[in-house]
TORPA-4810 file (N, C-alpha, C, O; in nm, 3 decimals):
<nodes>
NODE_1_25.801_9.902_11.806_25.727_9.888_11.930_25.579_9.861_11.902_25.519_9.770_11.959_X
NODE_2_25.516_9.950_11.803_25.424_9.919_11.736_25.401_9.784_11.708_25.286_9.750_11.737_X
NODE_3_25.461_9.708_11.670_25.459_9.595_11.606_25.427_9.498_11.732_25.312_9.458_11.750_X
NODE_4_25.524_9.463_11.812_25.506_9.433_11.927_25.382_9.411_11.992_25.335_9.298_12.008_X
NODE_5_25.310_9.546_12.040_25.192_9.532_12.074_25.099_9.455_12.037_25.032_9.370_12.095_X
NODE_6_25.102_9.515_11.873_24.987_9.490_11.765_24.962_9.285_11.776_24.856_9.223_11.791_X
NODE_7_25.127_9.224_11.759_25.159_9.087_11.779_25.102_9.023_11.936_25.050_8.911_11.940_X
NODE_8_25.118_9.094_12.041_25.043_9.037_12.136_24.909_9.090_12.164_24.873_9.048_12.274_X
NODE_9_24.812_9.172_12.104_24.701_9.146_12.071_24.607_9.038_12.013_24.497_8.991_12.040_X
NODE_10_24.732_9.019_11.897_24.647_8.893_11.797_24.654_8.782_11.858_24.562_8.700_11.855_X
NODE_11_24.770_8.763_11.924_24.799_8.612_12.017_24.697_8.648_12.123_24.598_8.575_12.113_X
NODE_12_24.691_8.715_12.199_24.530_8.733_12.300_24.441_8.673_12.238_24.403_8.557_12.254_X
NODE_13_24.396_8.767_12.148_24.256_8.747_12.063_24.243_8.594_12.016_24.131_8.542_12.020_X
NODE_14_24.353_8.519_11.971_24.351_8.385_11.897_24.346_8.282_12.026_24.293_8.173_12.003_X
NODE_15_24.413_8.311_12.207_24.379_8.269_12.257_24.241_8.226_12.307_24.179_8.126_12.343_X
NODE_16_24.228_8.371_12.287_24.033_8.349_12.353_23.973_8.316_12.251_23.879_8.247_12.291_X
NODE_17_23.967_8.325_12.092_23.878_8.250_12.024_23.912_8.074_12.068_23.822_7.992_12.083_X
NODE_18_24.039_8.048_12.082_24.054_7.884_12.073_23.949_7.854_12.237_23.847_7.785_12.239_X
NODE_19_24.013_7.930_12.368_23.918_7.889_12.466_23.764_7.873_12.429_23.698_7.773_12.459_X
NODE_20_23.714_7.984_12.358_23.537_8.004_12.320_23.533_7.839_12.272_23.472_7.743_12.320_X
NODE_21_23.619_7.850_12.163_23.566_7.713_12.099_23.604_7.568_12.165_23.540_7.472_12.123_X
NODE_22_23.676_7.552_12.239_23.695_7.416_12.340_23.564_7.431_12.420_23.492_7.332_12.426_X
NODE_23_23.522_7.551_12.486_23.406_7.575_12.603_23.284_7.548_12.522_23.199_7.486_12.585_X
NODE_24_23.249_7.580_12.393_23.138_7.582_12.356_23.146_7.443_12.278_23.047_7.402_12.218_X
NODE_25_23.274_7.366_12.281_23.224_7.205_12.219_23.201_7.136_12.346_23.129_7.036_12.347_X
NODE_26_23.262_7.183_12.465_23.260_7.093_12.623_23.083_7.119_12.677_23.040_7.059_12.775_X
NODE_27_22.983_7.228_12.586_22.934_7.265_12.666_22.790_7.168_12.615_22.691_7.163_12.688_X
NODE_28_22.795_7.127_12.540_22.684_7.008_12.538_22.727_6.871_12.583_22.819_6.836_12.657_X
NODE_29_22.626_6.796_12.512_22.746_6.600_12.539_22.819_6.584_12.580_22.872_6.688_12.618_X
NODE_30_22.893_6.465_12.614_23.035_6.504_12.654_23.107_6.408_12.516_23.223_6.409_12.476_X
NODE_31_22.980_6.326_12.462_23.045_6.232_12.363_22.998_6.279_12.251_22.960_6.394_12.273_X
NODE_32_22.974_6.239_12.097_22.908_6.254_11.995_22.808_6.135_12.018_22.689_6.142_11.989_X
NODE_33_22.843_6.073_12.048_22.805_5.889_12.070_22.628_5.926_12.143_22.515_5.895_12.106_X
NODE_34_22.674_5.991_12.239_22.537_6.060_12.344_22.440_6.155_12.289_22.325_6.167_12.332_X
NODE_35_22.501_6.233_12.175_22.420_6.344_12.126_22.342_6.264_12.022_22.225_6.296_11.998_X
NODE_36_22.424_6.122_11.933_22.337_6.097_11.833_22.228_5.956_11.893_22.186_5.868_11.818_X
NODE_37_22.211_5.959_11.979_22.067_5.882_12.044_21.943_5.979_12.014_21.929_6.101_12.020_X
NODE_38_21.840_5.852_11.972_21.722_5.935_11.989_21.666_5.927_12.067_21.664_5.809_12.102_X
NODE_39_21.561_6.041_12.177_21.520_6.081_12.239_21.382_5.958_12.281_21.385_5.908_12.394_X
NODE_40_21.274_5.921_12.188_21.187_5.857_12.176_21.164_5.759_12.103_21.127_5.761_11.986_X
NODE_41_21.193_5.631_12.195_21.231_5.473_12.114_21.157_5.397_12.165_21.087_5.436_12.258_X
NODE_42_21.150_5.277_12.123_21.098_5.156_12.171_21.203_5.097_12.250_21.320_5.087_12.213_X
NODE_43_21.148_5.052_12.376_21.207_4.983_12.481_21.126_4.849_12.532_21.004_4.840_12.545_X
NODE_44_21.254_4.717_12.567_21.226_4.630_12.576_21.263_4.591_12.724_21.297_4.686_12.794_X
NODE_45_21.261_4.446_12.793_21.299_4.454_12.920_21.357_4.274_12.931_21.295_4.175_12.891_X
NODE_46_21.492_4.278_12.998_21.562_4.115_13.041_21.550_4.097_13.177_21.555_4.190_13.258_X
NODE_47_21.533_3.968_13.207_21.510_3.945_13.369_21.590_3.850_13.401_21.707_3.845_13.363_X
NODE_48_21.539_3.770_13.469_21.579_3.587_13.543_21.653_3.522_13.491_21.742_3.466_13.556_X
NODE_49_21.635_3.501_13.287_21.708_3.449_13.225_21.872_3.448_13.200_21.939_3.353_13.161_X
NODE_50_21.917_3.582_13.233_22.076_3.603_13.261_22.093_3.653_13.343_22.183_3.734_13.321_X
NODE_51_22.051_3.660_13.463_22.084_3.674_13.587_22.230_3.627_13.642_22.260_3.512_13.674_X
NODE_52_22.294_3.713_13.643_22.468_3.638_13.689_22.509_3.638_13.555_22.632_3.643_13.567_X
NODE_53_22.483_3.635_13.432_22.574_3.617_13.316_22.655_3.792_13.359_22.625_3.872_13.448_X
NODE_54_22.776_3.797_13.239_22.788_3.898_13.221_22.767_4.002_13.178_22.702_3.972_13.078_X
NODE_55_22.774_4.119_13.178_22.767_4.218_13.128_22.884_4.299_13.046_23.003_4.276_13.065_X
NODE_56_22.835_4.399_12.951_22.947_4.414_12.824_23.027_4.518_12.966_23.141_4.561_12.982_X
NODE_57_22.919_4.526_13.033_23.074_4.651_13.130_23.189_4.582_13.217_23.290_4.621_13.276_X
NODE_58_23.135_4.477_13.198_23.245_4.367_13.296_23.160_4.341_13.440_23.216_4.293_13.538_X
NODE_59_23.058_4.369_13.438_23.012_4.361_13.544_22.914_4.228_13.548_22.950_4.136_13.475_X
NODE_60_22.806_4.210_13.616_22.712_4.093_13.619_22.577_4.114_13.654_22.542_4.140_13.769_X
NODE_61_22.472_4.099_13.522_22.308_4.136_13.566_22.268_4.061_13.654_22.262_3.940_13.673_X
NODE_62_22.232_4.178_13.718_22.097_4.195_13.839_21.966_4.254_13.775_21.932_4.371_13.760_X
NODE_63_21.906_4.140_13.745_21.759_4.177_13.711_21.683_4.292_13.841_21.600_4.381_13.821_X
NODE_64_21.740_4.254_13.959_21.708_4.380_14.022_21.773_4.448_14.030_21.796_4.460_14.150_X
NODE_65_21.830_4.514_13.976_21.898_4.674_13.966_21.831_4.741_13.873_21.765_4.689_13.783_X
NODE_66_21.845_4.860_13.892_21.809_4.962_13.790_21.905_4.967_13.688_21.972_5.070_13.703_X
NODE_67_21.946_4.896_13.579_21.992_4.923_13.485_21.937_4.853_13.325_21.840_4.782_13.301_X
NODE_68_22.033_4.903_13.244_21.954_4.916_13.125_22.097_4.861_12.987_22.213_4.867_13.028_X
NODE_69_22.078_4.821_12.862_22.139_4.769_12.800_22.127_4.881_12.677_22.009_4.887_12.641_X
NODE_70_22.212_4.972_12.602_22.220_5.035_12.473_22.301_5.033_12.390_22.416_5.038_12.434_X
NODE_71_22.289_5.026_12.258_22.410_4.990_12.161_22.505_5.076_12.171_22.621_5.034_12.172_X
NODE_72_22.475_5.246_12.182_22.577_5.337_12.193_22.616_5.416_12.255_22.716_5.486_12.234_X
NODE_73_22.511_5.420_12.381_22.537_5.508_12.474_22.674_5.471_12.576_22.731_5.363_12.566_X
NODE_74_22.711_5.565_12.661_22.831_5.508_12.774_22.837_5.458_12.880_22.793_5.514_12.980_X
NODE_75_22.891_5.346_12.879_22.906_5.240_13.020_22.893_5.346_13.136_22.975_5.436_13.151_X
NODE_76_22.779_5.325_13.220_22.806_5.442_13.357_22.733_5.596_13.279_22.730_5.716_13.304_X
NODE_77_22.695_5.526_13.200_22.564_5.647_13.156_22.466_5.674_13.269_22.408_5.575_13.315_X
NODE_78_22.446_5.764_13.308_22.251_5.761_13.375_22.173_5.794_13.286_22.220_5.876_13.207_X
NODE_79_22.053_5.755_13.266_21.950_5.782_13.173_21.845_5.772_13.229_21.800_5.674_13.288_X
NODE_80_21.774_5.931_13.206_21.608_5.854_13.264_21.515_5.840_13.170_21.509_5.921_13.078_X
NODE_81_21.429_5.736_13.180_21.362_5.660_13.089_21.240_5.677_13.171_21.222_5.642_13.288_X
NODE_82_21.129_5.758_13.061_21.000_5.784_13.062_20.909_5.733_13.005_20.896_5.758_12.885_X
NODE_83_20.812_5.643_13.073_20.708_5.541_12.969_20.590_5.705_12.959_20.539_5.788_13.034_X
NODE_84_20.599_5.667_12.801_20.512_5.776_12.748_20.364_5.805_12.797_20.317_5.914_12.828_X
NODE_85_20.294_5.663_12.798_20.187_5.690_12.827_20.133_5.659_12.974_20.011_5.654_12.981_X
NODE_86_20.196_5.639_13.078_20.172_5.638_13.188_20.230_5.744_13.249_20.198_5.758_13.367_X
NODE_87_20.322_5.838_13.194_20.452_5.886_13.234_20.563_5.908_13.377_20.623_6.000_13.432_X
NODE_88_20.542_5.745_13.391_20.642_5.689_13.505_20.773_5.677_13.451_20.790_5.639_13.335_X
NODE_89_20.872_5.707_13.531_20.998_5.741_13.548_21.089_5.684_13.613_21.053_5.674_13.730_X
NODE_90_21.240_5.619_13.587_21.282_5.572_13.670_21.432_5.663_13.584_21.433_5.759_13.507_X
NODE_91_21.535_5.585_13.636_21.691_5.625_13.610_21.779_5.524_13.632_21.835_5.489_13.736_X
NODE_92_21.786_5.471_13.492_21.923_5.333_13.484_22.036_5.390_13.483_22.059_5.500_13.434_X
NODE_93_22.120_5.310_13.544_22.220_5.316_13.448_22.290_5.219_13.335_22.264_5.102_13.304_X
NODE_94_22.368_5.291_13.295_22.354_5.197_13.076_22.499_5.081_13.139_22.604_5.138_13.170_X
NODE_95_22.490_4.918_13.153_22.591_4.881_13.175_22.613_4.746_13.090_22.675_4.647_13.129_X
NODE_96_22.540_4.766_12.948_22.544_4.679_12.847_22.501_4.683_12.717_22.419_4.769_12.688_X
NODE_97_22.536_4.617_12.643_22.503_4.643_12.511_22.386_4.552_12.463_22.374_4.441_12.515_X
NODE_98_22.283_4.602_12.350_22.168_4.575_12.353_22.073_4.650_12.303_22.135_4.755_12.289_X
NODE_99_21.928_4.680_12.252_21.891_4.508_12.207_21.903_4.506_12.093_21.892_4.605_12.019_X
NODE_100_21.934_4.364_12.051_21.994_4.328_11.925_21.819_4.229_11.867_21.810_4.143_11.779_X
NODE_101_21.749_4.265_11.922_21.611_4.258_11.823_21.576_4.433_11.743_21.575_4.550_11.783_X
NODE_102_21.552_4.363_11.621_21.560_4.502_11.546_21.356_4.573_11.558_21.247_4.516_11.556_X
NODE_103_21.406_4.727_11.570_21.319_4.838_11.617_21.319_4.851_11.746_21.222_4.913_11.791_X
NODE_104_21.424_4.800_11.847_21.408_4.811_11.969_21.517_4.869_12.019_21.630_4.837_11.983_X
NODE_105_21.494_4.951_12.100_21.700_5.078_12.082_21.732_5.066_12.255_21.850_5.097_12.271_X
NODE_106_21.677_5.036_12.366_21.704_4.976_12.501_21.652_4.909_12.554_21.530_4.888_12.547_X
NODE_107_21.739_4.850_12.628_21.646_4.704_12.649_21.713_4.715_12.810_21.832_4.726_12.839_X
NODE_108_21.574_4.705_12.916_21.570_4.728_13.067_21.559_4.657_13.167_21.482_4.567_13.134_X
NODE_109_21.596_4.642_13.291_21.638_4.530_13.370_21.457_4.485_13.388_21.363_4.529_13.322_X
NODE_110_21.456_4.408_13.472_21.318_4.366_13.507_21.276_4.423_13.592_21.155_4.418_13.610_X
NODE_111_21.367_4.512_13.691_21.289_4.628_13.823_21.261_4.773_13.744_21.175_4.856_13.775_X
NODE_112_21.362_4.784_13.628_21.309_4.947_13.556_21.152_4.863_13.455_21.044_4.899_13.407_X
NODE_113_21.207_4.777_13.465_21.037_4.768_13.339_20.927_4.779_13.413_20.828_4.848_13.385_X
NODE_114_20.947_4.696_13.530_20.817_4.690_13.685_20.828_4.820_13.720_20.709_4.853_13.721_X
NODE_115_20.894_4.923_13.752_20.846_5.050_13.753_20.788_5.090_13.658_20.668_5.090_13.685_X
NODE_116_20.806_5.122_13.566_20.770_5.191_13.471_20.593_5.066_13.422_20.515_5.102_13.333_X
NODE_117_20.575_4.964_13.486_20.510_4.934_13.464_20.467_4.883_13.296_20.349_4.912_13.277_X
NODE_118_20.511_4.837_13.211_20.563_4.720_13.117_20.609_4.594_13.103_20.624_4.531_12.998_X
NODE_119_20.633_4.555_13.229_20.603_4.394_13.230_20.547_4.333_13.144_20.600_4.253_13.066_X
NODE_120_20.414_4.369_13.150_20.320_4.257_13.069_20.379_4.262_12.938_20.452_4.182_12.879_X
NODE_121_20.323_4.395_12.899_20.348_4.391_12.727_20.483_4.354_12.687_20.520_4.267_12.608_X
NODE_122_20.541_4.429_12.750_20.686_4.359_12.728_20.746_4.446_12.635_20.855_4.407_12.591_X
NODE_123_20.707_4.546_12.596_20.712_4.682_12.497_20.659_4.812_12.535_20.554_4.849_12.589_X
NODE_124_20.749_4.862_12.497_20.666_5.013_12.548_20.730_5.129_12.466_20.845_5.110_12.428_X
NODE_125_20.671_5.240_12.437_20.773_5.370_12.358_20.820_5.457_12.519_20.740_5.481_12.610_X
NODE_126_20.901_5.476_12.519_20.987_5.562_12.614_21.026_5.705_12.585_20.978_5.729_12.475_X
NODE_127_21.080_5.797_12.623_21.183_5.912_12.664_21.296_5.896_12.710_21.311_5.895_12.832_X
NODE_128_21.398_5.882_12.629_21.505_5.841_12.729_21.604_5.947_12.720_21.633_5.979_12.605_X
NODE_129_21.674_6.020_12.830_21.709_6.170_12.871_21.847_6.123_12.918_21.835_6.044_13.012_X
NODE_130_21.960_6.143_12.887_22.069_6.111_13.008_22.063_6.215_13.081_22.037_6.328_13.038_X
NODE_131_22.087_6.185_13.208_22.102_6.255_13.351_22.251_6.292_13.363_22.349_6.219_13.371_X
NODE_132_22.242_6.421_13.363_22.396_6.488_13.417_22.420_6.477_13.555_22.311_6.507_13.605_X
NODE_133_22.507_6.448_13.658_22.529_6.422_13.796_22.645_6.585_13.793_22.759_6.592_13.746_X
NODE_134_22.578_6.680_13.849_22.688_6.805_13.836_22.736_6.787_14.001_22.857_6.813_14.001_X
NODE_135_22.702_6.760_14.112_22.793_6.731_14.238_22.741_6.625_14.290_22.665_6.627_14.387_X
NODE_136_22.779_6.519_14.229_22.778_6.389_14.324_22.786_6.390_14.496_22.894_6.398_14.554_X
NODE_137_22.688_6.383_14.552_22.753_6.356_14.711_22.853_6.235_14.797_22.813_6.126_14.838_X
NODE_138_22.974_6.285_14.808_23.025_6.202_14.853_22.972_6.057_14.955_22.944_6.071_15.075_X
NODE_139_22.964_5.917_14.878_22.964_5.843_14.998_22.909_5.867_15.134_22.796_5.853_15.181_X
NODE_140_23.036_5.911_15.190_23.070_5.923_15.344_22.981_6.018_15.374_22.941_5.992_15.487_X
NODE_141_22.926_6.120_15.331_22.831_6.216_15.377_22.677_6.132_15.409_22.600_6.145_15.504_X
NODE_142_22.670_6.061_15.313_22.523_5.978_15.326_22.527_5.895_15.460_22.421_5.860_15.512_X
NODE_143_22.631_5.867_15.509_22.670_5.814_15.599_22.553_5.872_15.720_22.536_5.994_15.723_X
NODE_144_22.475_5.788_15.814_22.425_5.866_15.944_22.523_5.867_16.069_22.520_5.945_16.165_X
NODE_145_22.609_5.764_16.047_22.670_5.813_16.186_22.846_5.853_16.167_22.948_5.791_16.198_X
NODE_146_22.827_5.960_16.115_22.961_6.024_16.069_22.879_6.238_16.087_22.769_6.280_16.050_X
NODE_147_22.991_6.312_16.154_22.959_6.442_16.152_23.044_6.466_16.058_23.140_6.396_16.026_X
NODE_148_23.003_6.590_16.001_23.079_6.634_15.913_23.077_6.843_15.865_22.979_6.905_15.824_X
NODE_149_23.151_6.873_15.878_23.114_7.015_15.855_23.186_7.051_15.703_23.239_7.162_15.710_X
NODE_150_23.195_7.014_15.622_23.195_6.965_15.493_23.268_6.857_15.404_23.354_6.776_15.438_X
NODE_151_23.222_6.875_15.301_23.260_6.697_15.196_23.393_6.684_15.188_23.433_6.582_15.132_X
NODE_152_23.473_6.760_15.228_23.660_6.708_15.268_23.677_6.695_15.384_23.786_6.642_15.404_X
NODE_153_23.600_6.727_15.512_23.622_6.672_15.662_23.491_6.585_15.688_23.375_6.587_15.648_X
NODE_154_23.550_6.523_15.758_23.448_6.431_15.773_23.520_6.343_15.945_23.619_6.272_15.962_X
NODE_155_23.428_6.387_16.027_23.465_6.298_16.154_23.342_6.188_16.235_23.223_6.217_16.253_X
NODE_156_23.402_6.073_16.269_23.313_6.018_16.318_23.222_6.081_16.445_23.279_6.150_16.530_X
NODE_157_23.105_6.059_16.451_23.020_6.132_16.599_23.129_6.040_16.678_23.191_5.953_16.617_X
NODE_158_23.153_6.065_16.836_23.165_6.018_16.920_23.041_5.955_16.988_22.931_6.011_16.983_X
NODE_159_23.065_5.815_17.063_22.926_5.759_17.110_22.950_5.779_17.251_23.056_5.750_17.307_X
NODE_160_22.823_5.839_17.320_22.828_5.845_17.475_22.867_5.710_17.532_22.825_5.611_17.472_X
NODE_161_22.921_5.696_17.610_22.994_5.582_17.678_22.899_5.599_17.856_22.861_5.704_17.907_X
NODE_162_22.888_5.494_17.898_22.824_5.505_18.062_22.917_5.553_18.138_23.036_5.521_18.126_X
NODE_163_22.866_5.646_18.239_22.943_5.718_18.345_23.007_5.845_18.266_23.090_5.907_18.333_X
NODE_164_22.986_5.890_18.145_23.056_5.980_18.092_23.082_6.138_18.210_23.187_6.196_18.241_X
NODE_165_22.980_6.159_18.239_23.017_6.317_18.338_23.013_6.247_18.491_22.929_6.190_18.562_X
NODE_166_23.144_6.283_18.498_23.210_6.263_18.634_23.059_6.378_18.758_22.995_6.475_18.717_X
NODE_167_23.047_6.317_18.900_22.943_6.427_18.994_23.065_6.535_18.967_23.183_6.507_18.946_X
NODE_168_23.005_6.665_18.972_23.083_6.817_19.021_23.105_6.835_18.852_23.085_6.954_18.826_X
NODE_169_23.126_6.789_18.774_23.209_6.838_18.632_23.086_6.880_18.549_22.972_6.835_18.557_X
NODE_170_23.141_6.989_18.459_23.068_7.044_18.347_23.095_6.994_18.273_22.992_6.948_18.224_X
NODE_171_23.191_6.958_18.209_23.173_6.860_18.054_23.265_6.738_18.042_23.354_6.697_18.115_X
NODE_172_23.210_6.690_17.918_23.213_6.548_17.924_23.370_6.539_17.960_23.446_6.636_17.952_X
NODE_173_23.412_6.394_18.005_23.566_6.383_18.015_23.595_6.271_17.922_23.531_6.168_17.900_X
NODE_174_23.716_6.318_17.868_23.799_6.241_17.747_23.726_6.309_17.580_23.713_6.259_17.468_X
NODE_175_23.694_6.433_17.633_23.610_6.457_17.464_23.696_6.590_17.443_23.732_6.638_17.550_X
NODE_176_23.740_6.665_17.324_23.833_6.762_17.286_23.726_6.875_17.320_23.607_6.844_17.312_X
NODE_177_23.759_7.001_17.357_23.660_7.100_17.355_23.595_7.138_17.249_23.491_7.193_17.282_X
NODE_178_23.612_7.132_17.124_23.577_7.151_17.007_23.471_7.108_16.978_23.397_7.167_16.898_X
NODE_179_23.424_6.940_17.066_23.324_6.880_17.019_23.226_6.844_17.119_23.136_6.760_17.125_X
NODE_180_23.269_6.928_17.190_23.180_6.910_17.345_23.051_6.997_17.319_23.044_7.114_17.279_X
NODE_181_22.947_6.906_17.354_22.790_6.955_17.330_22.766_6.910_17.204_22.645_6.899_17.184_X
NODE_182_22.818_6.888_17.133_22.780_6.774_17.003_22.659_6.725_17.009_22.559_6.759_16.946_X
NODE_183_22.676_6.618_17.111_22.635_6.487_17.158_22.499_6.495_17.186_22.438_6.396_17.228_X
</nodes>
């Protein structure tokens, strides 16, 4: 009986060391790829010239978007990128690979460089931080003409219609009681 016990102790104990160690590798990066970027690089910036070409994400540059080109970071990365000596700030996201001029480790659309104000030079040393998104807001919440009493219900407002309150009546007609006085 002894034995018994002693055997589902150790299987406990070997459980929770294996959880510690999955939780404490989940609990930085999510890649290795992300952890081995450096922090403070030289950054460059593409505009007009491939406008509509593709992109390594499958997608197609928009010199106006906020995004940004890195050799190793992850497609659908956010990163915010800090010009050092002005210390203006914006937040790409990574949806290409790039730059393939050497000493230069991201290379930025033409609206993150115009923020950050680097245009001219066309060079700049940066901060570049990926951004964790821990609760995305749903879409539909950003929405203004949608009520909602939380991010899994979601109902459209009703729009007042003419003639809505009949003379003599207290509330609206054709509206559920639930949502009467909303409006």
């Amino acid at each position: 009986m002894a034995h018994i016990v002693s055997s589902r102790y150790l299987f406990v104990a070997a459980l929770i060391l294996a959880v510690a160690c999955v939780a404490s590798a989940n609990a930085s990066d999510t890649s290795a790829v992300a952890r081995a970027h450096k922090p403070v690089v030289r950054a460059s910036w593409y505009g007009s010239d491939f406008e509509g070409k593709p992109t390594a994400d499958g997608g197609r540059f928009d010199p106006r978007s906020f995004t940004a080109a890195h050799r190793t970071l992850e497609f659908g990365s956010k990163v915010r990128v800090t010009e050092l000596r002005s210390g203006h700030t914006v937040i790409v996201e990574i949806t290409d690979r790039g730059p393939y001029y050497p000493g230069r480790d991201i290379d930025l659309s033409y609206a993150a460089a115009r923020a950050l104000g680097m245009v001219r030079s066309g060079i700049a040393r940066v901060r570049v931080d990926l951004v964790e998104e821990e609760h995305p807001i749903p879409a539909a919440v950003l929405s203004p003409s949608l009520l909602f009493t939380s991010a899994e219900f979601v109902t459209p407002i009703p729009r007042r219609p003419e003639g809505l309150l009949i003379p003599g009546q207290t509330k609206p007609v054709g509206f559920p009681p639930q949502i009467c006085g909303v409006i």
